[in-house]
C-alpha positions as CSV (number, residue, x, y, z in Angstrom):
1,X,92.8,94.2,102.6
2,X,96.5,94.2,102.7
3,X,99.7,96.9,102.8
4,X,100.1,98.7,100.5
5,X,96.6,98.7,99.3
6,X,94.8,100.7,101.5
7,X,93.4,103.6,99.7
8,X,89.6,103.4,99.0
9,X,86.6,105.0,97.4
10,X,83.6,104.7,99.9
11,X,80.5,102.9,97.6
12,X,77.8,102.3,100.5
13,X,77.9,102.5,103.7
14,X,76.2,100.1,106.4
15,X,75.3,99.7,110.1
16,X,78.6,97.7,110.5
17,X,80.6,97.6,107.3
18,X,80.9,99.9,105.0
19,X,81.0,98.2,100.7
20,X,84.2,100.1,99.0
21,X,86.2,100.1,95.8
22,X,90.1,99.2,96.5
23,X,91.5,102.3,94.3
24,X,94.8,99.7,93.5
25,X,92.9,96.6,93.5
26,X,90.0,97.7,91.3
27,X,88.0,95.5,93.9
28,X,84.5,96.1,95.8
29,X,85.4,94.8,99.8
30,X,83.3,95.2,102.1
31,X,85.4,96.7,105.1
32,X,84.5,96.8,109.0
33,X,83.6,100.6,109.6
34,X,85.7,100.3,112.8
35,X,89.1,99.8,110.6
36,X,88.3,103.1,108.4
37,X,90.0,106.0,108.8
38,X,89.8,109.2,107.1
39,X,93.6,111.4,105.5
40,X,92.4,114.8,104.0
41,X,89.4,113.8,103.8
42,X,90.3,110.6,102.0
43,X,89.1,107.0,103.3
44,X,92.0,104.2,104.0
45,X,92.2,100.7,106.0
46,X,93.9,101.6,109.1
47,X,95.5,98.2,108.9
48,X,95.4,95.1,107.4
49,X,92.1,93.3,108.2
50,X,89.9,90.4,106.6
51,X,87.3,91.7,104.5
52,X,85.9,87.8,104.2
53,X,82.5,86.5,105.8
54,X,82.7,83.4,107.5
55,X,80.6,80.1,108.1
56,X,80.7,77.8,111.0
57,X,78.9,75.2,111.5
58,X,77.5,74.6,115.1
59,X,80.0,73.4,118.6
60,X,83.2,74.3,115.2
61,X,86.1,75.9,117.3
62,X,87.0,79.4,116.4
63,X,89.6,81.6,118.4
64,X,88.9,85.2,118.9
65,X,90.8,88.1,116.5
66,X,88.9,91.1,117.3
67,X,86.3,91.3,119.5
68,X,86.0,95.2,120.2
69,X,84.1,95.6,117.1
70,X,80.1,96.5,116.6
71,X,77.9,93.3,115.5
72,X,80.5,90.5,114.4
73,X,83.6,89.5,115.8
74,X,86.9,88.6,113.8
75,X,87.7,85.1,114.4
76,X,90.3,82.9,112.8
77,X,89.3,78.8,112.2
78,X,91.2,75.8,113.1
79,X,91.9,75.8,109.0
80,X,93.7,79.0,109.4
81,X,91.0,81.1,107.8
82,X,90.2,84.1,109.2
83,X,87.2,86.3,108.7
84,X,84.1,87.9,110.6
85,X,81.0,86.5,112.4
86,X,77.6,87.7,113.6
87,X,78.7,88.8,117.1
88,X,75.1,86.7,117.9
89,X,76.4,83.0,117.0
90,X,78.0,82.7,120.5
């Protein structure tokens, strides 16, 4: 989810991400509730964020993005991809 694509159309929402159509895109993303905001009544990104899962494999370094968020943390790899975690794999 990058500028200037933020405007969305909410699909489903989840315990810690919410699925949503990227209006510009014509996308589905799944978006980290905690970077939704609402205009008159109108859901956007608040910034850009990652809307990609990650795997790791076991003792694989990772360096902390985000780690004020519910349930995963945003990490980035030593491959330069970055992307969220189950806050429970460290």
């Amino acid at each position: 989810m990058t500028y200037p694509n933020y405007d969305l159309e909410i699909i489903q929402q989840e315990t810690y991400f919410t699925l949503c159509e990227n209006t510009n895109l014509g996308i589905q993303q799944w978006i980290k509730n905690e970077y939704l905001k609402w205009e008159n009544e109108m859901p956007l990104s608040k910034t850009d964020v990652s809307t990609t899962f990650l795997s790791v494999k076991q003792g694989e370094k990772v360096w902390r993005v985000d780690n004020e968020c519910d349930g995963y943390m945003l990490v980035k790899k030593e491959n330069g991809e970055v992307g969220w975690l189950p806050e429970d794999c460290f």
